[in-house]
mmCIF entry with sequence, helices, sheets and N, C-alpha, C, O atoms, coordinates in Angstrom:
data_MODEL
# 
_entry.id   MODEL 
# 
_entity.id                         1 
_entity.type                       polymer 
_entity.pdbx_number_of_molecules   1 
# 
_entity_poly.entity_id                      1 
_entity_poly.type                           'polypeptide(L)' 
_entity_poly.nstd_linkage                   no 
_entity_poly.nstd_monomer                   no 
_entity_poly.pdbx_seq_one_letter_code       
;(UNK)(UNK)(UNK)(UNK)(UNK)(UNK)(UNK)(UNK)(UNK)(UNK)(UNK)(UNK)(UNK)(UNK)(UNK)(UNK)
(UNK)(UNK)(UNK)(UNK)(UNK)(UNK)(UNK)(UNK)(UNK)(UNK)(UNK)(UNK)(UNK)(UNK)(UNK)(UNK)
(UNK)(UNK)(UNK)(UNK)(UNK)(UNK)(UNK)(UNK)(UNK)(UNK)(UNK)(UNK)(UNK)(UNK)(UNK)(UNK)
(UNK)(UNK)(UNK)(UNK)
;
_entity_poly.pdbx_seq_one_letter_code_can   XXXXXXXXXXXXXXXXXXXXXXXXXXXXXXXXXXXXXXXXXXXXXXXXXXXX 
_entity_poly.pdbx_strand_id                 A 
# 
loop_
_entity_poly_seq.entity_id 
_entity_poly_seq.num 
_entity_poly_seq.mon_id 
_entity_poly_seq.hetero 
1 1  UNK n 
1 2  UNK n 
1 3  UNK n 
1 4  UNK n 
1 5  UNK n 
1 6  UNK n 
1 7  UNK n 
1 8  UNK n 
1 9  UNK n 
1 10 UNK n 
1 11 UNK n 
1 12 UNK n 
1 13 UNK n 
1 14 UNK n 
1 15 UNK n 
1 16 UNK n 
1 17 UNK n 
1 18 UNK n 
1 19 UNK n 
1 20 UNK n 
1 21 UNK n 
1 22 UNK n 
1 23 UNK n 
1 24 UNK n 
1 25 UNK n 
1 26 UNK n 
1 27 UNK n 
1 28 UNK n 
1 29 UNK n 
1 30 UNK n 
1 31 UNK n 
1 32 UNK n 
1 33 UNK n 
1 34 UNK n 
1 35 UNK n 
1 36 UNK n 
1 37 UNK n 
1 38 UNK n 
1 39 UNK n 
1 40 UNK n 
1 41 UNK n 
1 42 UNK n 
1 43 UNK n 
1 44 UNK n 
1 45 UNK n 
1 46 UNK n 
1 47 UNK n 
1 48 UNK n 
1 49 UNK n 
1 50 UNK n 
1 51 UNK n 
1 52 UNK n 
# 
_struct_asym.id          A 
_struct_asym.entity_id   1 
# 
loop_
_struct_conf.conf_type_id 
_struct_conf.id 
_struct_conf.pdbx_PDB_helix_id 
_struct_conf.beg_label_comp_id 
_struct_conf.beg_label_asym_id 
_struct_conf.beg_label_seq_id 
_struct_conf.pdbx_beg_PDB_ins_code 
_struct_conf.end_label_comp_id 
_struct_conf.end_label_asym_id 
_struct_conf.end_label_seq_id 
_struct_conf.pdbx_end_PDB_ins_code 
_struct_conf.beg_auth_comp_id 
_struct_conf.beg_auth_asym_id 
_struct_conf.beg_auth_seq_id 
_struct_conf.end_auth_comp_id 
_struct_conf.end_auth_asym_id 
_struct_conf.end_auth_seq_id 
_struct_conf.pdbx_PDB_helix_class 
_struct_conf.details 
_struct_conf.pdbx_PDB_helix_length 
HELX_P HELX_P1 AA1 UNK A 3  ? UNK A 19 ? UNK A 3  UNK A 19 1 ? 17 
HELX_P HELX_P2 AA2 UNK A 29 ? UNK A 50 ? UNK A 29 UNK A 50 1 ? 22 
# 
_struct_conf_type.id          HELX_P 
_struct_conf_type.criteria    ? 
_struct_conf_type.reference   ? 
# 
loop_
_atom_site.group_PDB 
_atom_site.id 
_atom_site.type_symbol 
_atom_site.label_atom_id 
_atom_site.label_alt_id 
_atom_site.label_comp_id 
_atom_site.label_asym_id 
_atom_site.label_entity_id 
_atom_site.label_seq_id 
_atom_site.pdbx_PDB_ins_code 
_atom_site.Cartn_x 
_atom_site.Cartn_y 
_atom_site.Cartn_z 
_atom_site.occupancy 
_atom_site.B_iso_or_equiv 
_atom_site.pdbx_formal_charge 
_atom_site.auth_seq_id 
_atom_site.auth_comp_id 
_atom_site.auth_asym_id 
_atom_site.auth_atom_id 
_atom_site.pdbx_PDB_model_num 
ATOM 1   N N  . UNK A 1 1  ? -171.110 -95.892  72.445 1.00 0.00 ? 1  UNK A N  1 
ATOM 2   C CA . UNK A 1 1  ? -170.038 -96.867  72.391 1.00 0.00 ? 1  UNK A CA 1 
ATOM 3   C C  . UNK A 1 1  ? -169.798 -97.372  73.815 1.00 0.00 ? 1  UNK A C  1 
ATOM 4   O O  . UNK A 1 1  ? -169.846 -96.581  74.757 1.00 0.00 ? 1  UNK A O  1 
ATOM 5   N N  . UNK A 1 2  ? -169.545 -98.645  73.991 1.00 0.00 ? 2  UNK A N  1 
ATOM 6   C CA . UNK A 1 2  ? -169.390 -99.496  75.706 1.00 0.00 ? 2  UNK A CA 1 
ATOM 7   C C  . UNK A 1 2  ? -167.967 -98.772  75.662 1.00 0.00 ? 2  UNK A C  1 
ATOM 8   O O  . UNK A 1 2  ? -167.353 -97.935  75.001 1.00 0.00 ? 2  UNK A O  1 
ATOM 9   N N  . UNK A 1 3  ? -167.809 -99.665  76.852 1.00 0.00 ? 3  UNK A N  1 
ATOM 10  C CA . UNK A 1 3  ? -166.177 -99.392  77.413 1.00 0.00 ? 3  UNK A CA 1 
ATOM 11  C C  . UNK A 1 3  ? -165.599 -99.952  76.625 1.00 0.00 ? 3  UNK A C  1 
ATOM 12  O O  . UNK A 1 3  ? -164.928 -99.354  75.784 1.00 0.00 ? 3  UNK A O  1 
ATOM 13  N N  . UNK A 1 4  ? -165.696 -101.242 76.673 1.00 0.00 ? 4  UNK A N  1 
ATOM 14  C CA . UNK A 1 4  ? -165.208 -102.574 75.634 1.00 0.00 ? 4  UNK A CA 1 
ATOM 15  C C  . UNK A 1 4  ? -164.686 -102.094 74.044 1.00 0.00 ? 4  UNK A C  1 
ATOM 16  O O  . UNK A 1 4  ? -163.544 -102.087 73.584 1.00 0.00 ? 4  UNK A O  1 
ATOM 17  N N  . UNK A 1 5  ? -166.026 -101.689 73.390 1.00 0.00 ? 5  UNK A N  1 
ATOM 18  C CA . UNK A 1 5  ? -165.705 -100.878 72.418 1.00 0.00 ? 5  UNK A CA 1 
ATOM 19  C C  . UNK A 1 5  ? -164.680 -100.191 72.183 1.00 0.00 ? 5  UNK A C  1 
ATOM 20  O O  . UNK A 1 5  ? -163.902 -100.397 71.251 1.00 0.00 ? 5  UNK A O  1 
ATOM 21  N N  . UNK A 1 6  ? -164.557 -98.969  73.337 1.00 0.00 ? 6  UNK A N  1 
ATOM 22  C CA . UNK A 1 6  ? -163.891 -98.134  73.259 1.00 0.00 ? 6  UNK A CA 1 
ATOM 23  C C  . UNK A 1 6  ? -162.052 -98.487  72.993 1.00 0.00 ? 6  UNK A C  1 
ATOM 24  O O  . UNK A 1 6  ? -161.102 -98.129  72.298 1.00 0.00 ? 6  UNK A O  1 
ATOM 25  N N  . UNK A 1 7  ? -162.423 -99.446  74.109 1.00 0.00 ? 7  UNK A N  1 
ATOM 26  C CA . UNK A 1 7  ? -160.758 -99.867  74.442 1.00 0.00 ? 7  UNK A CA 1 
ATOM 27  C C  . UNK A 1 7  ? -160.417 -100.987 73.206 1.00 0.00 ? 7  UNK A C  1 
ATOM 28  O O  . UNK A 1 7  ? -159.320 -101.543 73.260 1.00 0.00 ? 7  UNK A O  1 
ATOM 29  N N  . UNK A 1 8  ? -161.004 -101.202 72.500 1.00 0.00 ? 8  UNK A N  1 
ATOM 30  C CA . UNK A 1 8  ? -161.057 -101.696 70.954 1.00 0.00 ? 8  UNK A CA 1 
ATOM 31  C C  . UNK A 1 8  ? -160.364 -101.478 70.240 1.00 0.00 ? 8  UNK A C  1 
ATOM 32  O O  . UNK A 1 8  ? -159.424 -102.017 69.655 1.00 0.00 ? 8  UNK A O  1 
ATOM 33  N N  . UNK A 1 9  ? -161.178 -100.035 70.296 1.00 0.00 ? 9  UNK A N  1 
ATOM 34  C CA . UNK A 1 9  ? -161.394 -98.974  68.925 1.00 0.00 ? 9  UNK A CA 1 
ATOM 35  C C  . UNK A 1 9  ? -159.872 -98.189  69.313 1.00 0.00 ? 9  UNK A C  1 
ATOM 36  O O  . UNK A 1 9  ? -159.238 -97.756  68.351 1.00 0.00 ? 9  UNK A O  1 
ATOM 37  N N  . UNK A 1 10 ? -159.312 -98.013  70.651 1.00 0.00 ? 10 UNK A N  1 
ATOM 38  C CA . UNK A 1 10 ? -157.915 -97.315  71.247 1.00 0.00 ? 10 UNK A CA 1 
ATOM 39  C C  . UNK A 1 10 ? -157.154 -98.149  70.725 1.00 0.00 ? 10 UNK A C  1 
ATOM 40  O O  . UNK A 1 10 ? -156.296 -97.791  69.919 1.00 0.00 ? 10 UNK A O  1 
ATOM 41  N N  . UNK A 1 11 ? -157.322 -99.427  71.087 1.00 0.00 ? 11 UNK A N  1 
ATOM 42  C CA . UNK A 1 11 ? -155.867 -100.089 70.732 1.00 0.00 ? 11 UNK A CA 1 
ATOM 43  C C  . UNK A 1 11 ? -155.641 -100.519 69.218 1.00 0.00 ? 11 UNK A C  1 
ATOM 44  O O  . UNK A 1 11 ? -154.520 -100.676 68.733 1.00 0.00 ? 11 UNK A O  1 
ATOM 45  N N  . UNK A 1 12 ? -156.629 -100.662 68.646 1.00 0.00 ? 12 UNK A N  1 
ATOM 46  C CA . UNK A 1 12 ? -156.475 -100.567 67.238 1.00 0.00 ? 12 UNK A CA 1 
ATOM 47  C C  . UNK A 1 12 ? -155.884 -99.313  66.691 1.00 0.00 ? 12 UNK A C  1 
ATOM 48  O O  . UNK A 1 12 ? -155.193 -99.317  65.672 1.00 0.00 ? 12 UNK A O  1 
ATOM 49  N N  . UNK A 1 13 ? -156.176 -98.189  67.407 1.00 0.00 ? 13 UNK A N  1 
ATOM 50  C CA . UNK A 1 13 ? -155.630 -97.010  67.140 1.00 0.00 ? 13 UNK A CA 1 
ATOM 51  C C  . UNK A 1 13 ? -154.334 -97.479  66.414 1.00 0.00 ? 13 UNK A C  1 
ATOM 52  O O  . UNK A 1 13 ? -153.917 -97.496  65.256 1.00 0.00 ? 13 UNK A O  1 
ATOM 53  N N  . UNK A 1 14 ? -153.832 -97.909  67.841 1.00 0.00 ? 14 UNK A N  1 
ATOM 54  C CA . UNK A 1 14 ? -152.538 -97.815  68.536 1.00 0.00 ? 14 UNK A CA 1 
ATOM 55  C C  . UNK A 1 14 ? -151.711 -98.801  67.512 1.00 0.00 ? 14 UNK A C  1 
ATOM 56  O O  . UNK A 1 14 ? -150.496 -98.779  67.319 1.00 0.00 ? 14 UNK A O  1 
ATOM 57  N N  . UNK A 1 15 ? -152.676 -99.668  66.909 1.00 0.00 ? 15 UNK A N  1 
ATOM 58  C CA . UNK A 1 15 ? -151.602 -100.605 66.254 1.00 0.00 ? 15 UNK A CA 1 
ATOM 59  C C  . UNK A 1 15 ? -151.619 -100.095 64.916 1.00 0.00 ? 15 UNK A C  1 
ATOM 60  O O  . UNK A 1 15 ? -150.846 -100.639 64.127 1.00 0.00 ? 15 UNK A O  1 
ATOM 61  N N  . UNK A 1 16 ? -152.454 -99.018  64.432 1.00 0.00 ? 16 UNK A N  1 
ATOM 62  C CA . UNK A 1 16 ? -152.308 -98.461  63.170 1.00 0.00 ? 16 UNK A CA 1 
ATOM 63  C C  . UNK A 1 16 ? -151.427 -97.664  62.950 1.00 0.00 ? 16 UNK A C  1 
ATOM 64  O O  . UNK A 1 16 ? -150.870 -97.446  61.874 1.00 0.00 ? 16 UNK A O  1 
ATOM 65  N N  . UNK A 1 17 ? -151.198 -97.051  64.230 1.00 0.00 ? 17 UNK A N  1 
ATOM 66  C CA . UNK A 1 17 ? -150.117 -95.896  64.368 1.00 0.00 ? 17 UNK A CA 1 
ATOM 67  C C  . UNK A 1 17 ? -149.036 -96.231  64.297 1.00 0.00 ? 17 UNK A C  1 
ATOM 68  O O  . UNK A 1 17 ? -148.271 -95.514  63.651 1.00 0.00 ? 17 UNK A O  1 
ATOM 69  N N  . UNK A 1 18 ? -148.534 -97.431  64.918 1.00 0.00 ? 18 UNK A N  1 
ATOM 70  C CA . UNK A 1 18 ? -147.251 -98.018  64.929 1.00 0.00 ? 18 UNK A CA 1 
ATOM 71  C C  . UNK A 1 18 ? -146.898 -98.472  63.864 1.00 0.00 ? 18 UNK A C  1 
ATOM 72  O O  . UNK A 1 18 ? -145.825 -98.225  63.313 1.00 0.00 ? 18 UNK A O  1 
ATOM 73  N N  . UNK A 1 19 ? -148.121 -99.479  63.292 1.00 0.00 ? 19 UNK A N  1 
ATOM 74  C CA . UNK A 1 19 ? -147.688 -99.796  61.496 1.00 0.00 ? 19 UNK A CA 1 
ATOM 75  C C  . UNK A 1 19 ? -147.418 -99.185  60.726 1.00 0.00 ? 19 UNK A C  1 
ATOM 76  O O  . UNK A 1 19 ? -146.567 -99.430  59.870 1.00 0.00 ? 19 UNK A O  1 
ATOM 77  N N  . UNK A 1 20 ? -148.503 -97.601  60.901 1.00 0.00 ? 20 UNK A N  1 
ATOM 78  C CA . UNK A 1 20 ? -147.661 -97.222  59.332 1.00 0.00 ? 20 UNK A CA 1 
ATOM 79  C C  . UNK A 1 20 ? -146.741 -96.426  59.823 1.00 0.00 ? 20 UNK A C  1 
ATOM 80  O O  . UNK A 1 20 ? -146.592 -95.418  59.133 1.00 0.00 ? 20 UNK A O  1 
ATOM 81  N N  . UNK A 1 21 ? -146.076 -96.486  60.736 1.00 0.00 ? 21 UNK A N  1 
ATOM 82  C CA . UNK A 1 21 ? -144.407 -95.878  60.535 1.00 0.00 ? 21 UNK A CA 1 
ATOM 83  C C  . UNK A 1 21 ? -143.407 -96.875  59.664 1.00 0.00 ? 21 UNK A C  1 
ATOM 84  O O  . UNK A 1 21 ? -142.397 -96.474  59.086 1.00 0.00 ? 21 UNK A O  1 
ATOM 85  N N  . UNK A 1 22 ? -143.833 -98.135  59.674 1.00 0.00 ? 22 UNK A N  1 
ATOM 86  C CA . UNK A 1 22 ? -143.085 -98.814  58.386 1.00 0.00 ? 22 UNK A CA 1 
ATOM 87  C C  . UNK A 1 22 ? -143.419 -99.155  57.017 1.00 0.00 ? 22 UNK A C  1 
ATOM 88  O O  . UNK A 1 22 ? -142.933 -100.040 56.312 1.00 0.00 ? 22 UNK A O  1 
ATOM 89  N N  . UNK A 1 23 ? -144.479 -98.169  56.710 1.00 0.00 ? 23 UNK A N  1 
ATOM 90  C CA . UNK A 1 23 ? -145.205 -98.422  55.338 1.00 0.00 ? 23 UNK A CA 1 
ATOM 91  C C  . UNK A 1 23 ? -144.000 -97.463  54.576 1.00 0.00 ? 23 UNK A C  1 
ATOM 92  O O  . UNK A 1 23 ? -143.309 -96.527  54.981 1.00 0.00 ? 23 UNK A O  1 
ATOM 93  N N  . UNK A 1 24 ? -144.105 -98.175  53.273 1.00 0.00 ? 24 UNK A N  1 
ATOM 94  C CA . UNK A 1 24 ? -143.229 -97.033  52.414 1.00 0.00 ? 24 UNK A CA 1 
ATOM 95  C C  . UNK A 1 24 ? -143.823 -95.537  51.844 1.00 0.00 ? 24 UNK A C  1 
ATOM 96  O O  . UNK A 1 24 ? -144.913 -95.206  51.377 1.00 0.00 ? 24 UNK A O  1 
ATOM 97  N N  . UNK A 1 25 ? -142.824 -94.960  52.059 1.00 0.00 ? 25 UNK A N  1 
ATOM 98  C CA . UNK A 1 25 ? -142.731 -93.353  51.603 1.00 0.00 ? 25 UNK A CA 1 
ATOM 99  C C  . UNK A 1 25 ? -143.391 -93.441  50.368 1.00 0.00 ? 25 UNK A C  1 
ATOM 100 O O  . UNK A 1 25 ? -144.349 -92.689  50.186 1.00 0.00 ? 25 UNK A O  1 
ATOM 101 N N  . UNK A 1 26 ? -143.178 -93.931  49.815 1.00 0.00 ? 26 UNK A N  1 
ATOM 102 C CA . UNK A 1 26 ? -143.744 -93.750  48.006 1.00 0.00 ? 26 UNK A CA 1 
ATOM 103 C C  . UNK A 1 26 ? -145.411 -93.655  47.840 1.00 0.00 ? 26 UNK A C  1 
ATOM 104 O O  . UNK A 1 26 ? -145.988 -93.045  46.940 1.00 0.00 ? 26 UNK A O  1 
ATOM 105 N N  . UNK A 1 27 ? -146.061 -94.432  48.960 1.00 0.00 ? 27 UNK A N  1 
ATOM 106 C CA . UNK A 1 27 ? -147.447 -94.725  49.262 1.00 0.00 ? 27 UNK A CA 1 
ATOM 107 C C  . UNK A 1 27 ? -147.988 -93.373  48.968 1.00 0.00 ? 27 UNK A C  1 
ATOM 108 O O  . UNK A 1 27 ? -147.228 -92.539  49.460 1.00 0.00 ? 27 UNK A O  1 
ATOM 109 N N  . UNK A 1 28 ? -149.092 -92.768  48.307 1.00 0.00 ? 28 UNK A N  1 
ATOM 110 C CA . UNK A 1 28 ? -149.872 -91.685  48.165 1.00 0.00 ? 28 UNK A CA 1 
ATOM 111 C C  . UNK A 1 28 ? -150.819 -91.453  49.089 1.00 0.00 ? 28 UNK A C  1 
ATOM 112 O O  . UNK A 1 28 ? -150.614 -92.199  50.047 1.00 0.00 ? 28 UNK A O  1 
ATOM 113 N N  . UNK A 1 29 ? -151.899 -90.668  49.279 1.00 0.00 ? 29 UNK A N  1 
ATOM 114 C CA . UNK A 1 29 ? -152.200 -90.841  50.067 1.00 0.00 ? 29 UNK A CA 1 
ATOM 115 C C  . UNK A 1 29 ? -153.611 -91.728  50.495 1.00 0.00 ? 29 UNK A C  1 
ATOM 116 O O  . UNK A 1 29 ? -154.117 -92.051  51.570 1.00 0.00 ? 29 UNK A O  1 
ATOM 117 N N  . UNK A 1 30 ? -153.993 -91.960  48.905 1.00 0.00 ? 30 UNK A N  1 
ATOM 118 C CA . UNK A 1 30 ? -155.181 -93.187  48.694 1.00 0.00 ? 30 UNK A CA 1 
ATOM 119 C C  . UNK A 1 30 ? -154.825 -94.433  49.379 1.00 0.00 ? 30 UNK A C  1 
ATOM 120 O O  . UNK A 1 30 ? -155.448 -95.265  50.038 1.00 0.00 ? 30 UNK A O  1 
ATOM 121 N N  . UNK A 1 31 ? -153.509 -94.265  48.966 1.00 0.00 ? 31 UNK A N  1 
ATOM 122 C CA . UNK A 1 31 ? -153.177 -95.990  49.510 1.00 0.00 ? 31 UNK A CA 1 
ATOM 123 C C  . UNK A 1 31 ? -152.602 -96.097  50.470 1.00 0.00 ? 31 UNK A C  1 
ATOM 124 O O  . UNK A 1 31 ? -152.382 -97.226  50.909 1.00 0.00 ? 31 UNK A O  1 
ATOM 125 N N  . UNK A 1 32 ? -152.023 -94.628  51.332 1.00 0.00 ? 32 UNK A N  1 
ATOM 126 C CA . UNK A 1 32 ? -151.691 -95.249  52.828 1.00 0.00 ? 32 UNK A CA 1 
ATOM 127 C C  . UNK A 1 32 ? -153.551 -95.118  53.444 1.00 0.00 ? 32 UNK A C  1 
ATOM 128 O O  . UNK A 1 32 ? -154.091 -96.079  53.990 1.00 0.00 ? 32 UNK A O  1 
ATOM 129 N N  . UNK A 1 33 ? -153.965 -94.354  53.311 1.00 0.00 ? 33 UNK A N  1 
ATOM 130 C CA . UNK A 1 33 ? -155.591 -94.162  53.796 1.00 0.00 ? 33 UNK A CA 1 
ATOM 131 C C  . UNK A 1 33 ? -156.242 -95.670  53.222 1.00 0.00 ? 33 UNK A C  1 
ATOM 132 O O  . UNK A 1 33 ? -157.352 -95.838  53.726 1.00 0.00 ? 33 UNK A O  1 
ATOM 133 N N  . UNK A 1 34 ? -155.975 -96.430  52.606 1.00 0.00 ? 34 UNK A N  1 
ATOM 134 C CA . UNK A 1 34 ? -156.506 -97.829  52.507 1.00 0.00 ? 34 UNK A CA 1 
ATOM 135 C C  . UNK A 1 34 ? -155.473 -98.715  53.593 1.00 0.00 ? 34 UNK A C  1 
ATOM 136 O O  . UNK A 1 34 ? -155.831 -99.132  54.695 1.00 0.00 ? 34 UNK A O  1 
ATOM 137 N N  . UNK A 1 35 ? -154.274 -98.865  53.060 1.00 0.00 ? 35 UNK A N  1 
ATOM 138 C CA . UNK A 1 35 ? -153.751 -99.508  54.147 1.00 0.00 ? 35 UNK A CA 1 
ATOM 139 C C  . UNK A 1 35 ? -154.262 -99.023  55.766 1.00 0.00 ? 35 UNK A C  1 
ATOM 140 O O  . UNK A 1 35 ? -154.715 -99.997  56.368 1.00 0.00 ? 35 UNK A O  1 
ATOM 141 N N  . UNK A 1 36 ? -154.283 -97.850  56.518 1.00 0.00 ? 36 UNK A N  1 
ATOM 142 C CA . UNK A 1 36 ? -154.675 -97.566  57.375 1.00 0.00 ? 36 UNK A CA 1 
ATOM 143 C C  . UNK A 1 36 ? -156.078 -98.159  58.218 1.00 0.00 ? 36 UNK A C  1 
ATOM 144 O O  . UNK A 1 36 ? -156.046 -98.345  59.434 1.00 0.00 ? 36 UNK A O  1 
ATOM 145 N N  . UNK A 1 37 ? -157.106 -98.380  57.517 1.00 0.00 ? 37 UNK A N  1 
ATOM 146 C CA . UNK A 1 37 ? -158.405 -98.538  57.490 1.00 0.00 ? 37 UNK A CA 1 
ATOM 147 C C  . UNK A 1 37 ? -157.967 -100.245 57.394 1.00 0.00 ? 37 UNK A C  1 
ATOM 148 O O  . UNK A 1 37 ? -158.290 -100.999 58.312 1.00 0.00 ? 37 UNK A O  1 
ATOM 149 N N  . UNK A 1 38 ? -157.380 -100.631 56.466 1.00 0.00 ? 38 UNK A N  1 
ATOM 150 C CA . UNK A 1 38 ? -157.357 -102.553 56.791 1.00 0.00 ? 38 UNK A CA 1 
ATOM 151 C C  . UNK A 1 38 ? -156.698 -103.028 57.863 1.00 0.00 ? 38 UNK A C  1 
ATOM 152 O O  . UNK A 1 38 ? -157.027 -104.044 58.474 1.00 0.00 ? 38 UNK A O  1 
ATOM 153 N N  . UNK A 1 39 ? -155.759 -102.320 58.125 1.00 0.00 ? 39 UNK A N  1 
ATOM 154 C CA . UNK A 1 39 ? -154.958 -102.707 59.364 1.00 0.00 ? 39 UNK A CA 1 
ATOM 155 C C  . UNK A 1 39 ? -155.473 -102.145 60.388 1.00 0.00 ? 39 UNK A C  1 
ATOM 156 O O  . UNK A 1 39 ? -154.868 -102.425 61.422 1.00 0.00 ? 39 UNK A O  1 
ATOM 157 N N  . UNK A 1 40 ? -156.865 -101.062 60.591 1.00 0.00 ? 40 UNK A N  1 
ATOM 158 C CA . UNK A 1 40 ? -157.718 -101.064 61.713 1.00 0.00 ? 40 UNK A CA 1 
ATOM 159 C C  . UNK A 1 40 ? -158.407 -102.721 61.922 1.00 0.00 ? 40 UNK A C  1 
ATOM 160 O O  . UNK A 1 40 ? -158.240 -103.656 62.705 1.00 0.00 ? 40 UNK A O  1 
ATOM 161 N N  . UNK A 1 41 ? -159.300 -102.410 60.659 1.00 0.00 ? 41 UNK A N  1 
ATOM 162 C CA . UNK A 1 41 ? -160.105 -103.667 60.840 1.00 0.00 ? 41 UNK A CA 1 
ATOM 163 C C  . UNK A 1 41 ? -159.440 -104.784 61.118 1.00 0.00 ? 41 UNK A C  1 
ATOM 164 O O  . UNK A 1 41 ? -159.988 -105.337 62.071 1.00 0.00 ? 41 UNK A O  1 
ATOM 165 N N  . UNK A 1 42 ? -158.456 -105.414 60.710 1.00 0.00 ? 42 UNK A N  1 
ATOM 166 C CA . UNK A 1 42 ? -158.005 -106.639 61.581 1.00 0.00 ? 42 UNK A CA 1 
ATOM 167 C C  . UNK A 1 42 ? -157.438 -106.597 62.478 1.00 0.00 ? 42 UNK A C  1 
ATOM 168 O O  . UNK A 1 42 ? -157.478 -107.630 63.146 1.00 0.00 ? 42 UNK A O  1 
ATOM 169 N N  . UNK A 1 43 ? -156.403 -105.176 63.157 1.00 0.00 ? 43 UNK A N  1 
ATOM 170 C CA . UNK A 1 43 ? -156.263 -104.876 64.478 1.00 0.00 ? 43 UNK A CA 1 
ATOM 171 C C  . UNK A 1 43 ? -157.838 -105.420 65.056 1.00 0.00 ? 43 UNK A C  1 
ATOM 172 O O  . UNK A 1 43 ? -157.856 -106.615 65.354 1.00 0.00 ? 43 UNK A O  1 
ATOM 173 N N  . UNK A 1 44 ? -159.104 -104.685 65.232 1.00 0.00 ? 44 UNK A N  1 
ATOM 174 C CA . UNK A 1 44 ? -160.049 -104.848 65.863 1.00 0.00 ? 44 UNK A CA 1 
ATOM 175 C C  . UNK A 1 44 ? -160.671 -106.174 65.780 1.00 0.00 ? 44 UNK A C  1 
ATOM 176 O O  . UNK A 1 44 ? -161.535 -106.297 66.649 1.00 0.00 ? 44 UNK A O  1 
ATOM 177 N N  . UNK A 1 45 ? -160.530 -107.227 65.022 1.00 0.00 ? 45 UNK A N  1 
ATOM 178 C CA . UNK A 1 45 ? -160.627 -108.423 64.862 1.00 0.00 ? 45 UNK A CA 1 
ATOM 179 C C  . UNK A 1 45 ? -160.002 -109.033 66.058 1.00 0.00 ? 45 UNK A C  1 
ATOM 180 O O  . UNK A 1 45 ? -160.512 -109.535 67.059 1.00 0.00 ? 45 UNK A O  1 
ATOM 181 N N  . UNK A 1 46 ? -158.822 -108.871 65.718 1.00 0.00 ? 46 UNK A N  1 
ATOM 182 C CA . UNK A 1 46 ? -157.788 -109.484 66.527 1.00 0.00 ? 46 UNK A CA 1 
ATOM 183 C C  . UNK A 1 46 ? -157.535 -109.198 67.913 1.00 0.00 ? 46 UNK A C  1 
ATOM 184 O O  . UNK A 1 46 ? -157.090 -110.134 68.578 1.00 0.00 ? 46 UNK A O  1 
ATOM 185 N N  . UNK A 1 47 ? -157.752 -107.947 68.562 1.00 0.00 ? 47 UNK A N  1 
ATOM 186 C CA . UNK A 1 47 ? -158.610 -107.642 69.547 1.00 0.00 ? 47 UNK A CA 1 
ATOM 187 C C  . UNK A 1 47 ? -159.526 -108.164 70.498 1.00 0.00 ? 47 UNK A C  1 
ATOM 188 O O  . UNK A 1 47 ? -159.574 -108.450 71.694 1.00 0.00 ? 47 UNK A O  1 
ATOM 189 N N  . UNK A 1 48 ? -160.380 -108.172 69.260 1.00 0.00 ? 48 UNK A N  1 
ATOM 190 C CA . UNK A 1 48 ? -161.515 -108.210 70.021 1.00 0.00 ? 48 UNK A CA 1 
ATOM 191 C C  . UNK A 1 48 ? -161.614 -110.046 70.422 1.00 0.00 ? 48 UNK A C  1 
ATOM 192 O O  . UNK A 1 48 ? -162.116 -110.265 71.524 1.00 0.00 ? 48 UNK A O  1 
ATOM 193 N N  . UNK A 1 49 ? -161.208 -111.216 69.666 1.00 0.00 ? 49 UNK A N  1 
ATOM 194 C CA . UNK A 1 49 ? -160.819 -112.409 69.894 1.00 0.00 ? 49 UNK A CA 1 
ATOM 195 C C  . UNK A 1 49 ? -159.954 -112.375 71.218 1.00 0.00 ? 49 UNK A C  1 
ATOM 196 O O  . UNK A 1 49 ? -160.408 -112.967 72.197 1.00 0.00 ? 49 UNK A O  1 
ATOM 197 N N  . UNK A 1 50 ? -158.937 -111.828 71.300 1.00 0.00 ? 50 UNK A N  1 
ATOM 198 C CA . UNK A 1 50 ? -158.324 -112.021 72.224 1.00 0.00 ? 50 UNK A CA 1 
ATOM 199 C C  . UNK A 1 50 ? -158.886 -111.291 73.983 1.00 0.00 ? 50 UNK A C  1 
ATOM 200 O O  . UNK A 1 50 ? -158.839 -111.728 75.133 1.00 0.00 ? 50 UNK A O  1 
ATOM 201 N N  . UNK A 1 51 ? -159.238 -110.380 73.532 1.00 0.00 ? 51 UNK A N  1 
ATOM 202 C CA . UNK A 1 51 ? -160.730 -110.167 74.537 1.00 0.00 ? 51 UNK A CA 1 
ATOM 203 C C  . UNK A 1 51 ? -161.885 -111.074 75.423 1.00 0.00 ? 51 UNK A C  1 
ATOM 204 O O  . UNK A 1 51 ? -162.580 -110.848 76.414 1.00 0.00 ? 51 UNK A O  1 
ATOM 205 N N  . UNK A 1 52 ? -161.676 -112.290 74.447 1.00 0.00 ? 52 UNK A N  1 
ATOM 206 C CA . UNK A 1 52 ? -163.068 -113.108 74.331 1.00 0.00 ? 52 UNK A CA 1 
ATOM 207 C C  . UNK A 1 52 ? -162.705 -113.906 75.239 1.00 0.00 ? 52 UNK A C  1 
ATOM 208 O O  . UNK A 1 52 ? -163.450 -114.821 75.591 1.00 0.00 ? 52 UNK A O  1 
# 
């Protein structure tokens, strides 16, 4: 993985972490583990554009 990558793949972390502190409680854990994983991928989208 580059640096670039890396610091990507961190801040997407970072914005997954913060989101799902406002996902609802009721979520199981299929569907916070889906929400989690989509809101990587367009964190890292969005990222990585603004990178560019």
């Amino acid at each position: 993985m580059t640096d670039r990558e890396q610091r990507v793949h961190d801040l997407a972390l970072n914005v997954v972490e913060n989101s799902l502190e406002d996902i609802d409680e009721s979520y199981g854990v299929r569907q916070y583990a889906k929400e989690a994983v989509k809101i990587y991928n367009e964190a890292v989208k969005v990222i990585e554009k603004e990178l560019d």
